[in-house]
N, C-alpha and C positions, 0 to 999 in steps of 0.2 A: 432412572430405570426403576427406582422402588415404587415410585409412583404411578408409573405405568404398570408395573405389575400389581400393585395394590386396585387399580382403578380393574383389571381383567379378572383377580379374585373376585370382588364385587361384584362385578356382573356375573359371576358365574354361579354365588351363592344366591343371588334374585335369580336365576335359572335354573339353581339343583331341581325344586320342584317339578317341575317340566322334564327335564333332562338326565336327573341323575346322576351319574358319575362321566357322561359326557357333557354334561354343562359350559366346562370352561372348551370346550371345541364348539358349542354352539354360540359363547360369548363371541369368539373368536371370527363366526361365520357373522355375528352382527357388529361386531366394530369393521369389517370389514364393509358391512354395506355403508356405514356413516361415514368410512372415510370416503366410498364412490360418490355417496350423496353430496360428499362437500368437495369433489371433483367436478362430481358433477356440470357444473357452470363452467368451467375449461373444458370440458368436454363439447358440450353444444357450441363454445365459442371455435373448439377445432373443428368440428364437423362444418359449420357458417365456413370458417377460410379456408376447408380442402375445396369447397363447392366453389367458394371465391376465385382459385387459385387457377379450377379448372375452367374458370370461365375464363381465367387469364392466358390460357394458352396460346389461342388465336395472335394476342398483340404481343405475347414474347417469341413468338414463330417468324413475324413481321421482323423483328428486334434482332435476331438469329441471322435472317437475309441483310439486312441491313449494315449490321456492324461481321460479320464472318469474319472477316478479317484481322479484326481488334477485339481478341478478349478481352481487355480492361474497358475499353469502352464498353462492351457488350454486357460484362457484368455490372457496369454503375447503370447502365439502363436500365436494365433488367431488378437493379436494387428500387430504385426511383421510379420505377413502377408501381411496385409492389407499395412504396409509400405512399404513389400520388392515390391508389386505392384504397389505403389504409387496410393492407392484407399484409398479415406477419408468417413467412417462411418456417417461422419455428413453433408458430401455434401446436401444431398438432402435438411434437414433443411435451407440452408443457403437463400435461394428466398424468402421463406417466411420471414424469420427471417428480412430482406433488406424492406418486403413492409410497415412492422409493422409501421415505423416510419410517413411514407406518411400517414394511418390509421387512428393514433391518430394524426397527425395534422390537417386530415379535421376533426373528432370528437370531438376537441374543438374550432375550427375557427365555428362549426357548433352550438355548445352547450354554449356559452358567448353571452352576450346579448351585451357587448360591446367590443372592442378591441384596445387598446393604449389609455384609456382613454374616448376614443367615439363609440358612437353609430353603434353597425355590420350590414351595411345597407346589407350586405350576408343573412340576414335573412329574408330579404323580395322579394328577389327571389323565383321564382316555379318551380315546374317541374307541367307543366299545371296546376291543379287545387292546388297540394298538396306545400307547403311551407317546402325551402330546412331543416329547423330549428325543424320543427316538427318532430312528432315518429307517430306508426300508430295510438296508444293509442286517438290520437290530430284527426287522421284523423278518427277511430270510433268513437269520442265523436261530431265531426263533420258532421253530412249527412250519418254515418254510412259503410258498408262496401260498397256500390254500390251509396255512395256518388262520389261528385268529384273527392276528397282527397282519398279516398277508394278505388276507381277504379284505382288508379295511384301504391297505393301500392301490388293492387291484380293483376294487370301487372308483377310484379316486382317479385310477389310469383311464379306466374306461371314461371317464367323464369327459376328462383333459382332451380325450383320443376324438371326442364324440364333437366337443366345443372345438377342436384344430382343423377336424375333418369340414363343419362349418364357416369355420372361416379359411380355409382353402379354395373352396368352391368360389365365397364370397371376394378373395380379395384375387382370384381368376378373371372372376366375372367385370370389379374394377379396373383392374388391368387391359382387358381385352376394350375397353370401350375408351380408356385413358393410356394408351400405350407409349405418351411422351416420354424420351430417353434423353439426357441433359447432353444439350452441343456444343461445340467450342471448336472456333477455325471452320465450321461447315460441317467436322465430323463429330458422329456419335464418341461422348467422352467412353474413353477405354475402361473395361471390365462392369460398366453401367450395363450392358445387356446381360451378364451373368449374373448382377446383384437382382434383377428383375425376375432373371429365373427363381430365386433362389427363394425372394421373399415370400411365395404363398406359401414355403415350405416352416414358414418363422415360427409359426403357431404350434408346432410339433416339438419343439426345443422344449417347450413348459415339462414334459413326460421328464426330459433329463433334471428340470429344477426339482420336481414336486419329488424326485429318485434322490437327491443328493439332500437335500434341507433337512430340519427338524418337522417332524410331522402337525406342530403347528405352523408354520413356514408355509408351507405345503398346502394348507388346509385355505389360507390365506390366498394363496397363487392360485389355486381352482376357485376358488370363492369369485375372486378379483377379476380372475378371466372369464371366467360364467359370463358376469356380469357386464364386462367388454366386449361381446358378441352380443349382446341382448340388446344391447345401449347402441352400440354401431352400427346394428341392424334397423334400428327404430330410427336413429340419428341420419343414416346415409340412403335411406329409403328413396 
């Protein structure tokens, strides 16, 4: 942990010039894009086998008629498909799964008051008025929502709000052209239609992360999501 916080002072003192007293919030905004950029390639490999996947519909719809009757057989087919095509089920997962760890290293570099012993002077860095160590909770109890600290996080909502509203649309519009629901025995498996409603709504969740985190946390989760609407819009074009 020291080392990772020694490595974000770093960057952030090559960035005072530029930045000022929000330096380590813009360090923060660029170790985030290095860590997209080294997702990056799991990314283009998930985007390659969602297209894969859904080229695969056709011959697991086949697979579906076929076996209705035997969901074990139906699902070793349906496995052994996916192999003989050399398409993996869980690709998409894998980008996220790689950013987790970046996550909670800033979310306790951000949430310790000290670190190796001594004092986390990371904590007294800004993003303009609001302090990277804070939640918004700190910044309403503070000068309120159209305070200084207030203003920084209702920036930050609106973005979230603006990137959710985008990929709402967008993952509407996947949906409506891909509308396969997983079968078993002939029928639609249960509460699969409700998790379908649900999911263009997923992207709106973030508002509740970016509310609860340390405001470098936070800074990371817009940052990251930005970035994952730009990239999946480019990627699933």
């Amino acid at each position: 942990m020291s080392v990772f916080a020694d490595l974000v002072q770093q960057l952030a003192d090559l960035l005072n010039p530029l930045f000022g007293a929000s330096a380590a919030a813009a360090a923060i905004v660029l170790f985030t894009a290095f860590v997209r950029l080294l997702v990056h390639p799991l990314s283009r490999a998930a985007a390659r086998g969602q297209k894969a996947r859904t080229e695969l519909q056709p011959k697991i719809a086949e697979l579906r008629k076929k076996h209705a009757k035997d969901p074990e057989k139906l699902q070793k087919a349906v496995l052994a498909l996916h192999a003989e095509e050399k398409v993996s089920p869980l690709s998409g997962c894998l980008p996220s799964l790689f950013q987790l760890p970046a996550f909670f290293l800033l979310y306790h570099l951000f949430s310790n008051t000290t670190i190796g012993g001594q004092t986390n002077e990371l904590l007294t860095h800004q993003l303009f008025a609001a302090p990277l160590g804070d939640h918004w909770k700190d910044a309403l109890g503070d000068g309120g929502v159209f305070g200084g600290a207030g203003l920084v996080y209702l920036g930050l909502f609106v973005v979230v709000a603006c990137v959710a509203a985008f990929n709402y649309g967008r993952t509407k519009r996947m949906m409506a052209t891909n509308p396969a629901v997983p079968v078993v025995d002939g029928e639609p498996v249960p509460g699969m239609g409700a998790v379908s409603k649900v999911m263009p709504f997923m992207s709106f969740f973030t508002l509740f992360t970016v509310a609860v985190v340390p405001l470098a946390a936070a800074l990371y989760v817009v940052t990251s999501t930005t970035w994952s609407a730009v990239e999946r819009a480019a990627l699933y074009r």
